[in-house]
N, C-alpha and C positions, 0 to 999 in steps of 0.2 A: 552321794556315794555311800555306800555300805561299808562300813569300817567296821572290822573283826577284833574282840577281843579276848582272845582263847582262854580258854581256864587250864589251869593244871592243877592236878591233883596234889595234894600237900604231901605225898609219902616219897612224890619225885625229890623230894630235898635229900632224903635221906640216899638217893642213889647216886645222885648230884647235885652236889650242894655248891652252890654258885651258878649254875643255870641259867643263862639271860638268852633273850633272844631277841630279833626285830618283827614285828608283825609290820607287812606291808601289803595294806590294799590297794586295788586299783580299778577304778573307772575306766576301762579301755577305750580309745580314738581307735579310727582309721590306722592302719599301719601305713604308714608314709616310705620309713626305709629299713626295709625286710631285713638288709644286711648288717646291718649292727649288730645281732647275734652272734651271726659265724665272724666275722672280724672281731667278736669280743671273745669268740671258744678260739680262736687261732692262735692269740694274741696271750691267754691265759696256759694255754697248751705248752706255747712258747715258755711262757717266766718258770712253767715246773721244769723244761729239762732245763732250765736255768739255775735252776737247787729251790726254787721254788718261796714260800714267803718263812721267812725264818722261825715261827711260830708251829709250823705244819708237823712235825714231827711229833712233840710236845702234845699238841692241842689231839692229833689223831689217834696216839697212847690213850690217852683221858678217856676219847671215847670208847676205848675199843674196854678201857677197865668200867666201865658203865653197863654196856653191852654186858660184860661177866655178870656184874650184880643181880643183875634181872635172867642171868640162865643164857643167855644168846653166846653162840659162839664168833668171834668179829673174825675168824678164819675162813669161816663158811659164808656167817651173813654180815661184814664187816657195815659198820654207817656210809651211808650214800658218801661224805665229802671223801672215805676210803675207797670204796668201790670204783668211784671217778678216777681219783687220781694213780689207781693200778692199773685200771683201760690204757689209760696217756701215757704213762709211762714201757707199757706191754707193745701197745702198738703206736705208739711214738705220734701221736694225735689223735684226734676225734671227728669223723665225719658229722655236718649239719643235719639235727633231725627235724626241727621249728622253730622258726625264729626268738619265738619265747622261752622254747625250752635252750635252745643253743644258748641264750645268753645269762638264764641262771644257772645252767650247767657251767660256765664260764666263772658266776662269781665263785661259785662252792670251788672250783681249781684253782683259781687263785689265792683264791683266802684260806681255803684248806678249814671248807666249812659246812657242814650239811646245810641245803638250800632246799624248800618243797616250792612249788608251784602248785597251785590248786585251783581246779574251776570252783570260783564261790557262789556260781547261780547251780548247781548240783547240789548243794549242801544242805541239809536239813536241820535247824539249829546250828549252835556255834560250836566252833572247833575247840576239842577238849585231849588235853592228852592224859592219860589216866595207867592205870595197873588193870590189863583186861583180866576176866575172871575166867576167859575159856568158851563161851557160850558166843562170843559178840561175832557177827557174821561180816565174810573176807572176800569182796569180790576179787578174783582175779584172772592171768590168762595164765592155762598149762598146753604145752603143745599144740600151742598157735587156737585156742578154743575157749570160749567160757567156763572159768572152773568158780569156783565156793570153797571157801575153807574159814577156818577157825584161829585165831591166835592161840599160843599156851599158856596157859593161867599163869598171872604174875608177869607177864611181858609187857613192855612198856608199848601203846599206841597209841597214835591219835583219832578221834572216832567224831563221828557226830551222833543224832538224832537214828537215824539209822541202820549206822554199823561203823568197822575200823575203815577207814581212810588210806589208813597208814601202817603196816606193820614193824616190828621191832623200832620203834621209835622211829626212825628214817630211812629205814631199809630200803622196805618194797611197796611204793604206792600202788591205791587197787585203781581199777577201770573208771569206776562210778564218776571218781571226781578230778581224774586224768585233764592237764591243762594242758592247750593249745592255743596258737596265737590266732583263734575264731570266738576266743571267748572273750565276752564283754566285763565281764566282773571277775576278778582274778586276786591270789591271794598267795602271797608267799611270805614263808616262818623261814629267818634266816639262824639257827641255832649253833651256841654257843657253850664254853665253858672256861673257867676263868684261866685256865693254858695260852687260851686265845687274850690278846690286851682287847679290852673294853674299845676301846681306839679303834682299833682294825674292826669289832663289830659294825659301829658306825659307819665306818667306810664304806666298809661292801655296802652295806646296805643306801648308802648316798650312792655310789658306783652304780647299783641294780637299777634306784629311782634317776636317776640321770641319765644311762643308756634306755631304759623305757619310754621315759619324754622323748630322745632324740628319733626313737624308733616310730613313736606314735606320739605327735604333734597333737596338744590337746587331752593327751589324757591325764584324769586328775589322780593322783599319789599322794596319801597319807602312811604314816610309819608310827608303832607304837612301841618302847621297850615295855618288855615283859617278862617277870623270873618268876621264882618258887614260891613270893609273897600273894600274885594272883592266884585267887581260887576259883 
């Protein structure tokens, strides 16, 4: 198995400082049972109009003062585990989009946590999240089409070998490395900040590797912590 160990650039301390995350890769099997996602996005959907995990409030401030630092505004382009959890809230669920993505969409509402998914046989070199300078190239889709664009200098992304991955930190994933449950090699950063307990990180991330096994029998999961000390 290919196991991922992201770099982050040292200047991300200064934007957040306590920063941990889980890297977890994965070996894919057979998908055995498809619906463990949507029974995990239902069930997650469920616990937020339930007031949700007592952390979420807290933890999604943090990020949205993060997002400032680096120039992003979190009204416009808030972090994926915000964006998520105003859909649920807006339209009172979330229809099934893949099995894979249904169910890390699932831990990020629950836990009220940005979660990426990523094809990791797409990737060129190893996932780095860095301060882009403006220049690094953006695949993605505008009205329903191939489009290209650029981050803004100083914005926080994740990129490879190639180009950004990822904009505003966990915004807007691009096309290139877009994960679905047809991909064999898979890779998801479940991202944190110390709002969120250290505990609850864990969990989700036990939560994700445990509904993955039950969904694909045989496939192998490793999980790595990783903060602001990796370079």
């Amino acid at each position: 198995m290919r196991s991922v160990l992201p770099s982050i650039d040292p200047h991300i301390a200064s934007l957040a400082p306590g920063f941990r995350a889980l890297s977890i890769s994965v070996e894919a099997a057979d998908i055995v049972n498809p619906g463990v996602g949507a029974e995990a996005l239902s069930h997650a959907c469920q616990s937020l109009s339930a007031g949700g995990a007592p952390w979420a409030d807290a933890h999604l401030l943090a990020w949205a003062e993060v997002f400032r630092k680096f120039g992003a505004k979190p009204q416009r382009t808030p972090c994926s585990a915000e964006a998520l959890r105003k859909r649920v809230l807006r339209d009172g669920g979330m229809a099934s989009i893949d099995p894979v993505v249904d169910l890390y969409n699932a831990i990020s509402i629950r836990y009220a946590i940005p979660v990426g998914g990523e094809n990791l046989a797409a990737y060129v070199g190893v996932p780095r999240l860095v301060i882009a300078d403006g220049t690094e190239p953006f695949d993605t889709m505008k009205d329903g089409a191939p489009a290209h664009e650029t981050p803004e200098a100083g914005e926080v992304v994740w990129r490879d070998d190639v180009g950004v991955t990822c904009r505003r930190w966990n915004w807007r994933q691009g096309v290139r490395t877009r994960l679905s449950a047809d991909a064999r090699q898979m890779w998801f950063i479940l991202e944190s900040l110390p709002a969120m307990p250290l505990a609850a990180l864990h969990e989700a991330g036990e939560q994700l590797a445990q509904s993955l096994q039950l969904m694909m029998p045989g496939a192998t999961i490793g999980s790595t912590l990783i903060g602001v000390e990796n370079r």
